[in-house]
PAVEX-234521 format. One record per residue (C-alpha): residue in three letters; x, y, z. Coordinates in steps of 0.1 Angstrom, whole numbers, padded with zeros to 4 digits, always signed. Example, Ala and Ser with C-alpha at 12.3 -4.5 7.8 and 13.67 -1.06 7.14 Angstrom:
BEGIN
ala+0123-0045+0078;ser+0137-0011+0071;
This chain:
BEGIN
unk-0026-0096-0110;unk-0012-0099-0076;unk+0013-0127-0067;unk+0008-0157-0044;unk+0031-0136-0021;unk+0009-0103-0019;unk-0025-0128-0015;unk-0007-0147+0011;unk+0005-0114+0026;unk-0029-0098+0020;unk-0050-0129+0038;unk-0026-0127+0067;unk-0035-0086+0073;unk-0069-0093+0066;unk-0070-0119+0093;unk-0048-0102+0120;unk-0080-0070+0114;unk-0111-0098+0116;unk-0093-0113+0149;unk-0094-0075+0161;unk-0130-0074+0156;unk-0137-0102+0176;unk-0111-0094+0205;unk-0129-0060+0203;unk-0163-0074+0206;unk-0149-0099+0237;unk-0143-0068+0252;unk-0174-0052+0250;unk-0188-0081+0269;unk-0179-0065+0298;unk-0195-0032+0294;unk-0225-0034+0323;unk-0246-0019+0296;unk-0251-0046+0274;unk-0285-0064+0276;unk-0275-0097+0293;unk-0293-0118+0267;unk-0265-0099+0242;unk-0237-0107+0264;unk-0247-0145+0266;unk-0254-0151+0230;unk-0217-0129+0222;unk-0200-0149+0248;unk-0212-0182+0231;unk-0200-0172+0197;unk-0166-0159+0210;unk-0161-0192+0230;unk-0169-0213+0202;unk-0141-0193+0181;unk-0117-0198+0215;unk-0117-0156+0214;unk-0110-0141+0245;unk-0089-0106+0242;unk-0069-0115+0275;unk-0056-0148+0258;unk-0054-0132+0221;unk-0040-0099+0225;unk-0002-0102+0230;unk+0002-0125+0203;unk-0022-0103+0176;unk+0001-0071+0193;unk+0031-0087+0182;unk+0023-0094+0146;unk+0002-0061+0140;unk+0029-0042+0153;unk+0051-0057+0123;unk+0025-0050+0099;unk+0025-0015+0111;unk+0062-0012+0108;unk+0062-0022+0070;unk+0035-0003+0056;unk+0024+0024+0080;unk+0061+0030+0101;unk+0051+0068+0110;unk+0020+0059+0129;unk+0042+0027+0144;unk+0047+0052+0177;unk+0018+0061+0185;unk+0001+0023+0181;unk+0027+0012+0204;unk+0021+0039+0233;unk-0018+0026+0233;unk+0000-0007+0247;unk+0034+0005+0263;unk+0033+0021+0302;unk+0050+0052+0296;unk+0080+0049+0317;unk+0075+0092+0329;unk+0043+0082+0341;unk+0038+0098+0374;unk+0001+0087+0379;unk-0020+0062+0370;unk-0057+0074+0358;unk-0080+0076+0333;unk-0053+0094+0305;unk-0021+0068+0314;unk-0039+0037+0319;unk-0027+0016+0292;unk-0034-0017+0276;unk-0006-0031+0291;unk-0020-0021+0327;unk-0050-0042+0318;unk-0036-0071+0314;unk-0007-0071+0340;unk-0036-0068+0364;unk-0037-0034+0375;unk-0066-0018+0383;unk-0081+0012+0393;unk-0076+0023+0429;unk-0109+0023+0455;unk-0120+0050+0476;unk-0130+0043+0511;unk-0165+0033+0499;unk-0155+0012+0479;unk-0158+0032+0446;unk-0131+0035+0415;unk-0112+0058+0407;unk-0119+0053+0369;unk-0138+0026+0349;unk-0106+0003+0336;unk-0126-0007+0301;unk-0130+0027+0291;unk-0095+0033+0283;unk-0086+0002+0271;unk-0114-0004+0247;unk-0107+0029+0233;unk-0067+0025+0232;unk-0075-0010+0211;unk-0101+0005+0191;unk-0075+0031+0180;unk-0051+0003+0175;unk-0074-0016+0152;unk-0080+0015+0135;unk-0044+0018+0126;unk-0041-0020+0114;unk-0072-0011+0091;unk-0055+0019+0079;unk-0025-0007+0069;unk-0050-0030+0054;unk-0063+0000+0030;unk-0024+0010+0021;unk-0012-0022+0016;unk-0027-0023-0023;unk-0013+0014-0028;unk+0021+0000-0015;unk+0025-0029-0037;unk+0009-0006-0070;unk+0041+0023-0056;unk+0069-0009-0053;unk+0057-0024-0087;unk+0060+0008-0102;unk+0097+0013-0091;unk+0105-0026-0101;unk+0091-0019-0134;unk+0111+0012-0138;unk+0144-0003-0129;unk+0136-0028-0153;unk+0128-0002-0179;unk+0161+0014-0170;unk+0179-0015-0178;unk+0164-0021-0216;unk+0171+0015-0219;unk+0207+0012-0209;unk+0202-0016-0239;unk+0194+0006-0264;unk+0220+0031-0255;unk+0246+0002-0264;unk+0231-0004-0292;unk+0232+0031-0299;unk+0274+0030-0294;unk+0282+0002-0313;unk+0263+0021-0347;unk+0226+0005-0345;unk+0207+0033-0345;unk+0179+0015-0358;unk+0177-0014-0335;unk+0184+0010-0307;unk+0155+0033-0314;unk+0130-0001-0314;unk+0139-0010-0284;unk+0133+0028-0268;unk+0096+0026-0286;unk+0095-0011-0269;unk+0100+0004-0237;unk+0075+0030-0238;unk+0050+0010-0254;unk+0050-0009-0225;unk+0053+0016-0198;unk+0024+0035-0217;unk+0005+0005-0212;unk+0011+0002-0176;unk-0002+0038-0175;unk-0030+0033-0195;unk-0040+0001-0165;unk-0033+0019-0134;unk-0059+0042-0147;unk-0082+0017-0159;unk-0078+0030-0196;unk-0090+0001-0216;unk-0076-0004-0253;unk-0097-0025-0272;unk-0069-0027-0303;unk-0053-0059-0302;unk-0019-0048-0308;unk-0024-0011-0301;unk+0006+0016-0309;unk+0027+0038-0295;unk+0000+0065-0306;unk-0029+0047-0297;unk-0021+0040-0261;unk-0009+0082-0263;unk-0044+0094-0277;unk-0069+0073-0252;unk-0045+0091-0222;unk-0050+0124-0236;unk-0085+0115-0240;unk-0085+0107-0203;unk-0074+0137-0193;unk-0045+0112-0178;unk-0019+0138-0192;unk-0020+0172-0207;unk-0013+0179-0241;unk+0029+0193-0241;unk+0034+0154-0226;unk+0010+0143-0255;unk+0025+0163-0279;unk+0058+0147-0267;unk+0052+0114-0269;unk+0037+0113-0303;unk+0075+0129-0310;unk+0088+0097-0298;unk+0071+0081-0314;unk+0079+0096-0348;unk+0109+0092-0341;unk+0111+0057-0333;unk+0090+0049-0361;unk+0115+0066-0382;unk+0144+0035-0366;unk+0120+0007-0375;unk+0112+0015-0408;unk+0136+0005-0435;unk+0123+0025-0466;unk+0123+0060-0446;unk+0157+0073-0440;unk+0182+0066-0420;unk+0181+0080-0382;unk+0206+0100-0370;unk+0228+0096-0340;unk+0209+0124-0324;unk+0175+0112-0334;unk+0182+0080-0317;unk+0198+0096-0285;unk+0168+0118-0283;unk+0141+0093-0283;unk+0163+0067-0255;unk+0167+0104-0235;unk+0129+0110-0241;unk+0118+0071-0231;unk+0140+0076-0201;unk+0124+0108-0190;unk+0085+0095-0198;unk+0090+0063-0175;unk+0103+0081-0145;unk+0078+0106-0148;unk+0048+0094-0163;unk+0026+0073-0140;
């Protein structure tokens, strides 16, 4: 389940893209081609929602270019050179006019009779569109991003009842050391068994069980199954009292293997 922070986050994106929309269709208002009846009833709505792209844009700029910069930073270049004059620019036309132009108030040079150079909107509404495509492309990573950070977190934390186990493991509890290695990956192998939307309908399922419904998932191949239900073995060998005792080994080898299945196993 996500936290208040990632909705919060995730209402905020989703806005700064629906304001796009509608700074995008202000825009269009200007294209002579619309049917005027169009362009009134647009104009209306967009009024009514105090939306005009001229008034909007610098502050939606400066908060999507954020965004952008968090989750998508090797596209962050290229959405600012739709806004930015390139400072090289030699001439302005049809290829360098840039949002920025727009709305400092230049405009396309007039021939003798009275005729552009280049239609202004063109550019721009394409340069925006791209830029609204970007934000969108944000708005689709932004659930990947969070699933890749909580992944990490949950490793570290992994790591550290791992680093438990392995004092355990010093101080002469094997046993106790090898239940909290299967601890570990019974939880990471549920994580798995969610980010693949394997459902396990045993109430307290196992070590094995979580193991089998991956396999039969085709979530991983059969050396990893083959591997785990090792660990397991072994780690039902340290919580059992009336099998034998572990050995030093046998508990370093299933804290080695725990380690190795939760940095690799996603």
């Amino acid at each position: 389940m996500a936290s208040a922070k990632a909705t919060e986050i995730r209402a905020a994106l989703e806005g700064l893209v629906n304001l796009g929309d509608l700074m995008l269709a202000d825009l269009s208002t200007l294209d002579p081609g619309m049917k005027k009846e169009d362009r009134e009833n647009l104009r209306k709505v967009l009024k009514e929602k105090g939306i005009s792209f001229g008034t909007k844009y610098q502050g939606w700029y400066t908060e999507a270019f954020r965004t952008v910069k968090q989750l998508l930073p090797d596209r962050l270049a290229e959405f600012a050179s739709y806004y930015q004059i390139d400072s090289k620019r030699k001439v302005v036309n049809v290829q360098t006019f840039t949002i920025q132009d727009w709305l400092m108030g230049i405009r396309a040079v007039e021939d003798v009779f009275g005729k552009k150079a280049f239609d202004e909107l063109g550019p721009v509404a394409m340069r925006f569109q791209s830029q609204l495509q970007i934000l969108k492309s944000a708005n689709a990573r932004f659930d990947s991003l969070l699933f890749d950070i909580r992944q990490l977190v949950q490793a570290d934390l992994f790591d550290s009842e791992v680093d438990v186990g392995r004092e355990l493991l010093r101080s002469g509890f094997l046993r106790a050391a090898g239940v909290v290695a299967g601890v570990v990956l019974v939880k990471h192998l549920s994580e798995v068994c969610e980010s693949h939307n394997i459902v396990i309908r045993k109430k307290n399922p196992t070590i094995s069980d979580f193991n089998d419904a991956l396999k039969a998932s085709d979530a991983i191949d059969v050396p990893t199954w083959r591997f785990i239900q090792h660990l397991g073995d072994l780690r039902n060998l340290c919580g059992h009292n009336k099998d034998r005792e572990p050995t030093p080994d046998e508990t370093t080898e299933v804290l080695d293997g725990v380690a190795k299945i939760v940095k690799s196993l996603f």
